[in-house]
VMD Tcl script that builds the backbone (N, CA, C; Angstrom):
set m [mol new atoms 276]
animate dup $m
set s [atomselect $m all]
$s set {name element resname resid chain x y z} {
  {N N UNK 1 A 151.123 -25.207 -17.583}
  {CA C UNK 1 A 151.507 -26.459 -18.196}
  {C C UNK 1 A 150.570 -26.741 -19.373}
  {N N UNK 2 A 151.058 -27.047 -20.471}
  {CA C UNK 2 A 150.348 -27.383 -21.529}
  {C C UNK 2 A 150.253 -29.070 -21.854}
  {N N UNK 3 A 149.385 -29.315 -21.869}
  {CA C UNK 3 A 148.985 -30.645 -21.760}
  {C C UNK 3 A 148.861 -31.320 -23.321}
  {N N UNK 4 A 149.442 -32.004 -23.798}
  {CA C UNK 4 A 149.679 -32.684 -25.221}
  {C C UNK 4 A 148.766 -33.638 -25.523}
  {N N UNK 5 A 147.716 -33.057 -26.470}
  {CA C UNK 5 A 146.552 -34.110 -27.097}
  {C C UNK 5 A 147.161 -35.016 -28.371}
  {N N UNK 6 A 146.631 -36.335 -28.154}
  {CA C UNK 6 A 146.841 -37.004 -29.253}
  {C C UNK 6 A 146.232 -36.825 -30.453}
  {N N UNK 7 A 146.695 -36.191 -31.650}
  {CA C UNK 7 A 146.069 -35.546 -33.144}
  {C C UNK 7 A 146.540 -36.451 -34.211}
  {N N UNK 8 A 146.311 -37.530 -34.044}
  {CA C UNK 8 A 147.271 -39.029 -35.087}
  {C C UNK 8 A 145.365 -39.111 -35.615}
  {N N UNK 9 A 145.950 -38.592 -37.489}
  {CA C UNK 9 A 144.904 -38.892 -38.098}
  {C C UNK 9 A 144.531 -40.357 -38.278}
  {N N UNK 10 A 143.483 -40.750 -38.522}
  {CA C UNK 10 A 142.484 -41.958 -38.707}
  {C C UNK 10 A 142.414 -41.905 -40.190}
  {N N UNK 11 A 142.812 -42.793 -40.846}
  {CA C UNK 11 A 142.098 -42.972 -42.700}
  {C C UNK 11 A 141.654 -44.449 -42.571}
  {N N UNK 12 A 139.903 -43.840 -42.984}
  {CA C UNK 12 A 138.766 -45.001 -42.869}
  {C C UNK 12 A 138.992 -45.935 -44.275}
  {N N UNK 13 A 139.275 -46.609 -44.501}
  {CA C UNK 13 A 139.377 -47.299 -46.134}
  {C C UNK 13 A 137.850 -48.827 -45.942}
  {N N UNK 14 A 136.941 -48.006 -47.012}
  {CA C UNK 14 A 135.843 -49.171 -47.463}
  {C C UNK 14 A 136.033 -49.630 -48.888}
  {N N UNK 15 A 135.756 -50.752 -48.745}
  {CA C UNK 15 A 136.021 -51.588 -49.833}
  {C C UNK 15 A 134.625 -51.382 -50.637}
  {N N UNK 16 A 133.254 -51.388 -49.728}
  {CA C UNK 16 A 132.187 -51.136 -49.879}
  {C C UNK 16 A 131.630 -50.283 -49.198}
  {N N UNK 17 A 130.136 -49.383 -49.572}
  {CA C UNK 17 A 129.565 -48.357 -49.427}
  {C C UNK 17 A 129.421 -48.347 -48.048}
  {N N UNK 18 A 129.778 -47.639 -47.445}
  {CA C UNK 18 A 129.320 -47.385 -45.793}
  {C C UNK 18 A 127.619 -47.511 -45.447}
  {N N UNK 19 A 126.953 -47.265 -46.360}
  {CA C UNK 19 A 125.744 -47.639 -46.290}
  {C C UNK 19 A 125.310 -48.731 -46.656}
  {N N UNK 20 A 125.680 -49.754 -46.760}
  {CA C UNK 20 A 125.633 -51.383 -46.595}
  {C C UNK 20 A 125.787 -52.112 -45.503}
  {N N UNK 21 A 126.723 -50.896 -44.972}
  {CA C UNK 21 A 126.393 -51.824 -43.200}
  {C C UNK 21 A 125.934 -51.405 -42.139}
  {N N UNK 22 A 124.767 -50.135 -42.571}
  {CA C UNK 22 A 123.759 -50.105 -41.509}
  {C C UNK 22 A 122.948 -50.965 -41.862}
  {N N UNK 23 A 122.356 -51.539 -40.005}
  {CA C UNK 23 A 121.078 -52.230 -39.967}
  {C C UNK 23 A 119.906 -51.540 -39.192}
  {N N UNK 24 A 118.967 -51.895 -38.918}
  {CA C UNK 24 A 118.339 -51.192 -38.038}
  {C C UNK 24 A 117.900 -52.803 -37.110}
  {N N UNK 25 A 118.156 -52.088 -35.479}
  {CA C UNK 25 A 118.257 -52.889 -34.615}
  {C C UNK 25 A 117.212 -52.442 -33.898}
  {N N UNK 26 A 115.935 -52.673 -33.402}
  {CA C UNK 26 A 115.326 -51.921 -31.884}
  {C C UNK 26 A 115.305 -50.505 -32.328}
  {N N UNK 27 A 114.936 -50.609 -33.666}
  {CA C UNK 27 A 114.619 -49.466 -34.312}
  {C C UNK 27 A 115.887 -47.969 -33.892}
  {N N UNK 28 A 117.380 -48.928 -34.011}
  {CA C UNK 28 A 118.437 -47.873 -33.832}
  {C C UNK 28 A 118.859 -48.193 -35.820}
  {N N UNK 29 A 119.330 -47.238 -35.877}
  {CA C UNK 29 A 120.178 -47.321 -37.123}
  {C C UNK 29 A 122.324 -47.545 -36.360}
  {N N UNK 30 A 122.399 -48.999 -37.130}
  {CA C UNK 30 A 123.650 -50.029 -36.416}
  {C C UNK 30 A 124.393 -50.094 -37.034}
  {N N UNK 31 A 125.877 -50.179 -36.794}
  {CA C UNK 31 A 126.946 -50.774 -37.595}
  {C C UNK 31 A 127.506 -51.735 -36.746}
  {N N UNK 32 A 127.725 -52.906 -37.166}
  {CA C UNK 32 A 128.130 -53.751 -35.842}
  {C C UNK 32 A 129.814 -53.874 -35.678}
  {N N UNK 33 A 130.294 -54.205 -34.480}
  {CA C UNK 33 A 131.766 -53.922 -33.763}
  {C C UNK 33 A 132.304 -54.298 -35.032}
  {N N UNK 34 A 132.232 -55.695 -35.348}
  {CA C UNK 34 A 133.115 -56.285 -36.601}
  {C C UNK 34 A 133.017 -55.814 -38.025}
  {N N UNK 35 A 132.026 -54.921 -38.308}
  {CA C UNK 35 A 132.093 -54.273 -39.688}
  {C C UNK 35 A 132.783 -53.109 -39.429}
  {N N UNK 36 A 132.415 -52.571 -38.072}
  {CA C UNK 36 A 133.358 -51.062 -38.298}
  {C C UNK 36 A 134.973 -51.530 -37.835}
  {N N UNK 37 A 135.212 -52.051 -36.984}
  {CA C UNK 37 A 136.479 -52.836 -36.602}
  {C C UNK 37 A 137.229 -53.063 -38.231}
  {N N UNK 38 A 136.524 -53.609 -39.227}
  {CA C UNK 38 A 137.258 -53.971 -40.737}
  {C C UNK 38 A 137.628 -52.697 -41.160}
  {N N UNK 39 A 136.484 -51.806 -41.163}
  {CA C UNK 39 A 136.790 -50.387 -41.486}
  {C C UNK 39 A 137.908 -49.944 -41.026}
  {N N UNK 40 A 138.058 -49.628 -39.780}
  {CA C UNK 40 A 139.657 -49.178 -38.971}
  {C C UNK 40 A 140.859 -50.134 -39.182}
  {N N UNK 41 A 140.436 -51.421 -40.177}
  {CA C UNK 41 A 141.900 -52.356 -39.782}
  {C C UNK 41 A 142.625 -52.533 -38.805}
  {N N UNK 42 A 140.964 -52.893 -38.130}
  {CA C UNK 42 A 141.941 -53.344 -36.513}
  {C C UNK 42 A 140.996 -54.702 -36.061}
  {N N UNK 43 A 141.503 -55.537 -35.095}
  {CA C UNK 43 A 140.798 -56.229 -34.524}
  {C C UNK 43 A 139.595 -56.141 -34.110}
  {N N UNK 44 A 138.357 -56.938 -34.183}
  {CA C UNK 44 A 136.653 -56.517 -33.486}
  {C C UNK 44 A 137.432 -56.143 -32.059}
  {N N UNK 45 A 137.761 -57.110 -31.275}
  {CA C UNK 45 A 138.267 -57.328 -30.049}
  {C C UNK 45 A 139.113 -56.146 -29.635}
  {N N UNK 46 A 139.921 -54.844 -30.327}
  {CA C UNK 46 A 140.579 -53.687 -29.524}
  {C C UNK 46 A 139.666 -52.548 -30.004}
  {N N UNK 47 A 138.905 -52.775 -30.490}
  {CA C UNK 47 A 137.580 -51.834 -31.047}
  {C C UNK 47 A 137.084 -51.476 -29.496}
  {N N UNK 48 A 136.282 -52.777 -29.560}
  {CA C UNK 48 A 135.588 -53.103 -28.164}
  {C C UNK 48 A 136.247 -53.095 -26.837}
  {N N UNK 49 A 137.440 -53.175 -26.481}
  {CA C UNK 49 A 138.435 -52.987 -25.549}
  {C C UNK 49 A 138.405 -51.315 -25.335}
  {N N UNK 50 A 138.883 -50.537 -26.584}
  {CA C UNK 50 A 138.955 -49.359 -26.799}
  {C C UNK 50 A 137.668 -48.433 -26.638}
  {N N UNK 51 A 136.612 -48.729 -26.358}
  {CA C UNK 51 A 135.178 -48.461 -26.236}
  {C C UNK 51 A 134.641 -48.605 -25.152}
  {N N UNK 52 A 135.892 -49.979 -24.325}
  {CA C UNK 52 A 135.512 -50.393 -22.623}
  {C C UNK 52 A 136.108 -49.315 -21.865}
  {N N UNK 53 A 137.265 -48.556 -22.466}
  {CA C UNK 53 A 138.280 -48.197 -21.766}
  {C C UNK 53 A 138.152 -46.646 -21.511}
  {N N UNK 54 A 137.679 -45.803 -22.688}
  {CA C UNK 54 A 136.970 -44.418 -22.862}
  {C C UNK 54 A 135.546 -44.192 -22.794}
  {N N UNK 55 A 134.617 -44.904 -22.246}
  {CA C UNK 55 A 133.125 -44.827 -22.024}
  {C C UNK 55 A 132.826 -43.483 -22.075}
  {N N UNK 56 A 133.706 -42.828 -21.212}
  {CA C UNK 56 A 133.158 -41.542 -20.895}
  {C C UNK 56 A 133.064 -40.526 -21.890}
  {N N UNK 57 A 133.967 -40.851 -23.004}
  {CA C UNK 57 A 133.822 -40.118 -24.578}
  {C C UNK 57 A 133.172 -40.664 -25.156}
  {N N UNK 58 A 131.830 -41.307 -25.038}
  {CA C UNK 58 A 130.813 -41.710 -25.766}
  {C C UNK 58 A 129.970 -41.222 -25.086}
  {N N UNK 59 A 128.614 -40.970 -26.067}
  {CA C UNK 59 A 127.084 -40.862 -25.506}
  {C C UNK 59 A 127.119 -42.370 -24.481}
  {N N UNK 60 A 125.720 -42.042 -24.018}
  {CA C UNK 60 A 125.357 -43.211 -22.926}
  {C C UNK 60 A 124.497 -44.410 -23.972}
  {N N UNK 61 A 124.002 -43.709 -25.111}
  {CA C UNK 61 A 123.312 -44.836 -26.109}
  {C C UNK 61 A 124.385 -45.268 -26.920}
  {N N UNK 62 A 125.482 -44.664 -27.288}
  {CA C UNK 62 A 126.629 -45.323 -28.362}
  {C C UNK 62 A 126.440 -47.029 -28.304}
  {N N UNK 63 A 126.405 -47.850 -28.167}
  {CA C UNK 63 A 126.971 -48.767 -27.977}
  {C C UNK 63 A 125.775 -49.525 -27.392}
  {N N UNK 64 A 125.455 -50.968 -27.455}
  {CA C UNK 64 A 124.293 -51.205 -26.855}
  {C C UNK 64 A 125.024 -53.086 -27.117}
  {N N UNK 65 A 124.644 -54.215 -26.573}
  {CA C UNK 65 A 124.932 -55.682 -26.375}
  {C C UNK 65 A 123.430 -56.001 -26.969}
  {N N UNK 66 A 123.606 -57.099 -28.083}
  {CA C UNK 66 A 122.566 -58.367 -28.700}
  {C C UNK 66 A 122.237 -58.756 -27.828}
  {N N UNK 67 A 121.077 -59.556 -27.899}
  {CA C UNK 67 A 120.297 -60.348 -26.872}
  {C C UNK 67 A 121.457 -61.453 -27.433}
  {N N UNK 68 A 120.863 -62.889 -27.161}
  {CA C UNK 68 A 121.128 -63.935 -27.131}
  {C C UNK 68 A 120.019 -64.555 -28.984}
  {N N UNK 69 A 118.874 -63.961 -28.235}
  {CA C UNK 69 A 117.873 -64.239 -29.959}
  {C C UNK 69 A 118.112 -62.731 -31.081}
  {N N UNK 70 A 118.303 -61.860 -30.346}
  {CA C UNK 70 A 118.729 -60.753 -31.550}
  {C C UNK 70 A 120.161 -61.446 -31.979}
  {N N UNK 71 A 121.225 -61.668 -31.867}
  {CA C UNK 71 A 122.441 -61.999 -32.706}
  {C C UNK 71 A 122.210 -63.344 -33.117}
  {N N UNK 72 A 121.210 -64.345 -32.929}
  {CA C UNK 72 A 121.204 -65.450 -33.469}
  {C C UNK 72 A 120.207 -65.288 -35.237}
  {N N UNK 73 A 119.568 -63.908 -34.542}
  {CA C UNK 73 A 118.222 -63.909 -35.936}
  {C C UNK 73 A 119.220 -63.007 -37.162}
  {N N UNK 74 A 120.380 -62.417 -36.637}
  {CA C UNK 74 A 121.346 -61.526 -37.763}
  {C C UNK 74 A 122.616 -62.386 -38.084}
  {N N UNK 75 A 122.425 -63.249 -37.504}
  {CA C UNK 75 A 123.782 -64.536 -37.723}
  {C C UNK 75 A 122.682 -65.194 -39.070}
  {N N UNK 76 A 121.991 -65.319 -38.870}
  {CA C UNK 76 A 120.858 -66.410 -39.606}
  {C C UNK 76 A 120.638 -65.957 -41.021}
  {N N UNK 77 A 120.908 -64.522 -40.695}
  {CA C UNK 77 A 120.636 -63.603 -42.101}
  {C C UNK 77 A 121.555 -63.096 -42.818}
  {N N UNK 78 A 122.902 -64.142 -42.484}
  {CA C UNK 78 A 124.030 -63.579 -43.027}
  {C C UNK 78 A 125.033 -62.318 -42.757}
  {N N UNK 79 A 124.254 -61.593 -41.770}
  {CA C UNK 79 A 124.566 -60.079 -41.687}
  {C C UNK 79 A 126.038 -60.404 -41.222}
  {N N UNK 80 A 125.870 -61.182 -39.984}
  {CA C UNK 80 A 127.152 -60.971 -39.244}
  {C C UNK 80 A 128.243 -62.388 -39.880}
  {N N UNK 81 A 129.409 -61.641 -40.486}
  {CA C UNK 81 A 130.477 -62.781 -40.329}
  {C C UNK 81 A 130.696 -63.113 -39.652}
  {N N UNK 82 A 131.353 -62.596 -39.009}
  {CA C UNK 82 A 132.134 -62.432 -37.867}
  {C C UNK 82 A 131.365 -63.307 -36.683}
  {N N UNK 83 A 132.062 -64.672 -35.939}
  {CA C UNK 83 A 131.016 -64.779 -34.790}
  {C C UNK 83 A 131.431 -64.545 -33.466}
  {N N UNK 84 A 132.124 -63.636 -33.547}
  {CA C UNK 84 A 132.519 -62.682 -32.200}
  {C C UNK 84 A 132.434 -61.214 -32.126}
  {N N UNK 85 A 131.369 -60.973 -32.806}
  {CA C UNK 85 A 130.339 -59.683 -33.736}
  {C C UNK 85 A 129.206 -60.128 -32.818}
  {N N UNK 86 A 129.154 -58.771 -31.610}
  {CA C UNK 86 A 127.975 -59.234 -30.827}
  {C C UNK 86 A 127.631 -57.462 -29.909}
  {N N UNK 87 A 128.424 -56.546 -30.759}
  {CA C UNK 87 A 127.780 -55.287 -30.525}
  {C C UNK 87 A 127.383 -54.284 -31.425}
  {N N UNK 88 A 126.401 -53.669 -31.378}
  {CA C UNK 88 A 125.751 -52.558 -32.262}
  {C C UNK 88 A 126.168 -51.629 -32.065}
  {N N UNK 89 A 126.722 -50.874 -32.848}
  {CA C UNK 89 A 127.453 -49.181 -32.417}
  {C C UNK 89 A 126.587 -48.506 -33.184}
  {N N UNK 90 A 125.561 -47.015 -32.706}
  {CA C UNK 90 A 124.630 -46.734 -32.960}
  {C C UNK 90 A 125.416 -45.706 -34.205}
  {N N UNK 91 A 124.318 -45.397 -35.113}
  {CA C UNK 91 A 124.784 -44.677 -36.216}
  {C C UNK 91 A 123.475 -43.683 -36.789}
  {N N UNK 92 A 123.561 -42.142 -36.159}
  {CA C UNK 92 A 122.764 -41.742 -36.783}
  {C C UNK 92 A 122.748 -40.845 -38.059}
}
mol reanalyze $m
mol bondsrecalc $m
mol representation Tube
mol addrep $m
């Protein structure tokens, strides 16, 4: 039995440099849910759904949750629009 993989290309479209929206978090290099979510033209919210749902195709560091004072000190600094932008997806 041959088993049928899904091969539906992805086209990333930036408006701006992909290197504008790393940050460095806890000394990770970050892109947060809602900047890469804009990237894919999709919701923050099925990003993060989609990330709950395949764990197991990620590293165990991919992905990491703000404190409560880490997303208040990157809200403060403009970084995050978005205020339902509250995960770091690691980027090395």
């Amino acid at each position: 039995m041959v088993k049928k993989t899904n091969t539906r290309k992805v086209t990333v479209v930036a408006s701006e440099p992909i290197e504008t929206l790393i940050q460095v978090i806890r000394g990770q290099k970050v892109i947060f849910d809602a900047d890469l979510a804009r990237l894919y033209r999709v919701p923050t919210s099925a990003l993060n759904q989609a990330v709950r749902r395949n764990l197991e195709r990620f590293p165990e560091d991919f992905a990491f949750q703000l404190s409560k004072g880490e997303l208040e000190y990157w809200r403060s600094q403009s970084v995050i629009s978005n205020p339902s932008a509250k995960m770091g997806l690691r980027r090395e």
